[in-house]
C-alpha positions as CSV (number, residue, x, y, z in Angstrom):
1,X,97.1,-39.1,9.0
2,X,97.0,-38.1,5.5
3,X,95.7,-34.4,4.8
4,X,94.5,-32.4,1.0
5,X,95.7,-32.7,-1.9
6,X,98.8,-30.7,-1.2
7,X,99.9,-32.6,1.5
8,X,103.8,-33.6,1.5
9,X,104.8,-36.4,4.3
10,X,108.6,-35.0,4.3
11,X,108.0,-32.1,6.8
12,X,108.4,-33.7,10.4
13,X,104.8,-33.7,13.0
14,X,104.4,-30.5,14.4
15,X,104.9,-28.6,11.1
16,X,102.6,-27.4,8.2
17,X,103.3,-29.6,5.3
18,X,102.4,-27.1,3.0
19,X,103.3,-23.8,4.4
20,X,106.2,-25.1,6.7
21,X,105.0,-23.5,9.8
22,X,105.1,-24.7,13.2
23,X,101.3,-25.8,14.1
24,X,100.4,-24.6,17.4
25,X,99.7,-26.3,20.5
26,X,96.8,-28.6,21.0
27,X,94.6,-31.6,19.2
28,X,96.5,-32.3,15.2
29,X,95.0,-30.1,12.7
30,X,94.9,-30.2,9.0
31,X,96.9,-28.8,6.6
32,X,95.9,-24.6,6.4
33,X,95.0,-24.9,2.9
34,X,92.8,-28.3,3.6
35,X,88.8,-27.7,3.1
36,X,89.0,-29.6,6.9
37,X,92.0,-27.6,8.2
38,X,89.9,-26.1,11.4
39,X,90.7,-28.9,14.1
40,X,86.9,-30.5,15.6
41,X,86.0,-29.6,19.0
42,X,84.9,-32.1,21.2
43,X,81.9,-33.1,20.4
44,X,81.3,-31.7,16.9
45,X,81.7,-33.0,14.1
46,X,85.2,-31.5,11.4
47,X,84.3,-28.2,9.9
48,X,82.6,-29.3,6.1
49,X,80.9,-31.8,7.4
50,X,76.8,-31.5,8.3
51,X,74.5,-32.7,10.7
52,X,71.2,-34.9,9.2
53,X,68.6,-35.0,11.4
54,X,67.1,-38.3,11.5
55,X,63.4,-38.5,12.1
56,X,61.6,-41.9,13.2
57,X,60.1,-43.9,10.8
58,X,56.3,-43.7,10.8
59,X,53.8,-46.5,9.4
60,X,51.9,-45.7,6.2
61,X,48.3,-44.4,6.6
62,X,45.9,-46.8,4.9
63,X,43.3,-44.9,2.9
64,X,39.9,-45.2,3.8
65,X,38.2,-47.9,1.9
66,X,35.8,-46.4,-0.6
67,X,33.1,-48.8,0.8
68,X,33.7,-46.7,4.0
69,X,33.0,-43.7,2.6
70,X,30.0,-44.2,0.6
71,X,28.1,-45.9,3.3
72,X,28.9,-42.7,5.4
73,X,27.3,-40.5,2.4
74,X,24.0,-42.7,2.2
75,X,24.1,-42.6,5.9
76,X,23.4,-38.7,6.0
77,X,20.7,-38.9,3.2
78,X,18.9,-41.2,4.6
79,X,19.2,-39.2,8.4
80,X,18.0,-36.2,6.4
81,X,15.1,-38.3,4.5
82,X,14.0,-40.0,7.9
83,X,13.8,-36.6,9.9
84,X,12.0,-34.8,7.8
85,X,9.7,-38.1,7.6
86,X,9.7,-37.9,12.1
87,X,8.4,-33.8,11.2
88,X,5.4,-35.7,9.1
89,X,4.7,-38.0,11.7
90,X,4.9,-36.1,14.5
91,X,2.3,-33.4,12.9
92,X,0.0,-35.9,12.1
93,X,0.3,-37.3,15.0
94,X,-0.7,-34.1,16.7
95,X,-3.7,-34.5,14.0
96,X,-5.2,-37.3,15.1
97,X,-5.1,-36.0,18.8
98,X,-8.5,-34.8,18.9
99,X,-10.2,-37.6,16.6
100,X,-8.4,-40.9,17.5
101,X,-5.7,-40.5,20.7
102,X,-4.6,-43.8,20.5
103,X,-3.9,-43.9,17.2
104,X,-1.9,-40.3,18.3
105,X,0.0,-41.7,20.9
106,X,0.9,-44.9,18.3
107,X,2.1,-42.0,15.8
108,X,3.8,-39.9,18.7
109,X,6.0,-43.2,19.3
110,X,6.9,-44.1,15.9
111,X,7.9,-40.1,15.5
112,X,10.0,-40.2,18.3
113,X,11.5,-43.1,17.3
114,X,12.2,-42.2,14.2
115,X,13.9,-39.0,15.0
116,X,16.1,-41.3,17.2
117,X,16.9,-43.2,13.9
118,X,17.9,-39.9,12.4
119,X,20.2,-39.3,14.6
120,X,21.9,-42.5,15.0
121,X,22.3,-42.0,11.0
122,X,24.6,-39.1,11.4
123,X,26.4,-40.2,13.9
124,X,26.7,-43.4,12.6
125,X,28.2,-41.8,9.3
126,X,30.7,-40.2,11.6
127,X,32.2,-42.7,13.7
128,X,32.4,-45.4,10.6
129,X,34.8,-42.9,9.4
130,X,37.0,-43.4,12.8
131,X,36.6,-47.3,11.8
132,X,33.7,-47.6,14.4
133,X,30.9,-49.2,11.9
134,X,28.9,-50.6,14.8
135,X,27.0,-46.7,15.7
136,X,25.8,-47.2,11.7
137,X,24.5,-50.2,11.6
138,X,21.6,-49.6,14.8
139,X,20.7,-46.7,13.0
140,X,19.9,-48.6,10.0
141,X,18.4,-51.2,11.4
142,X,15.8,-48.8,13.2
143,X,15.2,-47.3,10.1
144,X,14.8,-50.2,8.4
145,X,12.3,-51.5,10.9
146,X,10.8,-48.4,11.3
147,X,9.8,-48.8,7.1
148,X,8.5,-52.2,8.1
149,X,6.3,-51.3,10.5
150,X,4.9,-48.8,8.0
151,X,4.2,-51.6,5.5
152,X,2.3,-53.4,7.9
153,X,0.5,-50.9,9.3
154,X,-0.2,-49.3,5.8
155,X,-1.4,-52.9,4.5
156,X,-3.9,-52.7,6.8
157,X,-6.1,-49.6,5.4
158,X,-8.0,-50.9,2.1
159,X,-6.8,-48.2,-0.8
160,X,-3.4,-47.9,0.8
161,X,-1.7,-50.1,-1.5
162,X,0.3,-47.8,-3.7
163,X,1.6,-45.9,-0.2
164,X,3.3,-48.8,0.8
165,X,5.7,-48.0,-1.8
166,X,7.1,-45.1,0.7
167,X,8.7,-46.8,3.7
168,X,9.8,-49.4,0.8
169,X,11.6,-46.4,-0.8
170,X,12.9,-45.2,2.4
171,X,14.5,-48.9,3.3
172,X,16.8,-49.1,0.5
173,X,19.7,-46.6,0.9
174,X,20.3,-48.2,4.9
175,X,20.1,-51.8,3.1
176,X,22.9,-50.3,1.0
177,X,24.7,-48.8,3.7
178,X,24.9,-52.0,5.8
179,X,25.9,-54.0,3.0
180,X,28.6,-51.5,2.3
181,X,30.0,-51.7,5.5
182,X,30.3,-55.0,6.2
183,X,32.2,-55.6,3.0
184,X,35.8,-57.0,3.8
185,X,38.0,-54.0,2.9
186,X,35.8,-52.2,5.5
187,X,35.8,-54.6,8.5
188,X,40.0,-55.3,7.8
189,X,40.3,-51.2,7.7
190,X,37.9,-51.0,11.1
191,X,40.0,-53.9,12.9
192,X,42.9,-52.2,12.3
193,X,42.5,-49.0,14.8
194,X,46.1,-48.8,16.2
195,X,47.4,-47.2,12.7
196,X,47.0,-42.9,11.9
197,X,43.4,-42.6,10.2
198,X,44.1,-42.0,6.5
């Protein structure tokens, strides 16, 4: 066993082969003058040397795809566009209760439903961001059709045309939104639900 720099292999086991001393009983030990000269105890490591924790390896976390993102952002203007449209509704509906009460009930419905539509929009711009896209695109959808339904119905009244413009304006940012999140980098990112949300 070879010791520090001052080690001299002349002196016989047992002895110091620096200071010429009789080591004491036990496990071999260093030279006293060695940076290692304190003998290990079982189970630790020499005196100089230090323990490195090792921590386990973890994957990556993708980033969420910009696509992602964005069509969660739309998704919460167009909830708050389409609820403040279901307050509209749902007052004239109240309107028309004394004059025309079918024509209430129709609007009582389509409020309703569109509230419903408002609040699949938020919480369809929150789970997309867990990489659940699906909550997003019904509430999109509904608004969508609920705009259709407006063109139709508006089409119908003669000096209406220009108003149809509305639920036309209203069905673009869930177009957007759809088509933002069924973009690849957003369906690869959603499949891919067993790695740490970025």
């Amino acid at each position: 066993m070879t010791g520090g720099p001052n080690w001299n292999s002349s002196y016989p086991s047992g002895y110091d082969p620096v200071t010429g001393q009789p080591l004491p009983p036990g496990p071999p030990a260093y030279s006293a003058v060695d940076p290692y000269a304190s003998a290990p105890a079982p189970g630790y490591p020499p005196v100089g040397y230090q323990l490195v924790p090792i921590y386990p390896m973890y994957q990556q976390q993708p980033p969420k795809p910009g696509g992602a993102v964005a069509a969660a952002v739309l998704s919460f203007v167009q909830a708050g566009f389409v609820l403040m449209g279901a307050l509209v509704i749902l007052t004239g509906a109240a309107g028309f209760d004394s004059v025309d009460r079918s024509l209430s009930s129709e609007f009582t419905v389509i409020g309703i439903l569109t509230m419903i539509a408002g609040g699949l929009l938020i919480a369809g711009g929150v789970t997309i961001l867990g990489r659940r896209p699906a909550l997003l695109g019904v509430g999109c959808g509904l608004s969508i059709a609920i705009s259709v339904y407006f063109v139709i119905r508006l089409s119908d009244y003669a000096g209406l045309d220009f108003a149809i413009w509305v639920p036309l304006i209203y069905a673009v940012l869930p177009i957007i939104a759809i088509a933002l999140s069924l973009g690849a980098d957003v369906r690869a990112w959603s499949r891919n639900r067993n790695v740490p949300l970025g």
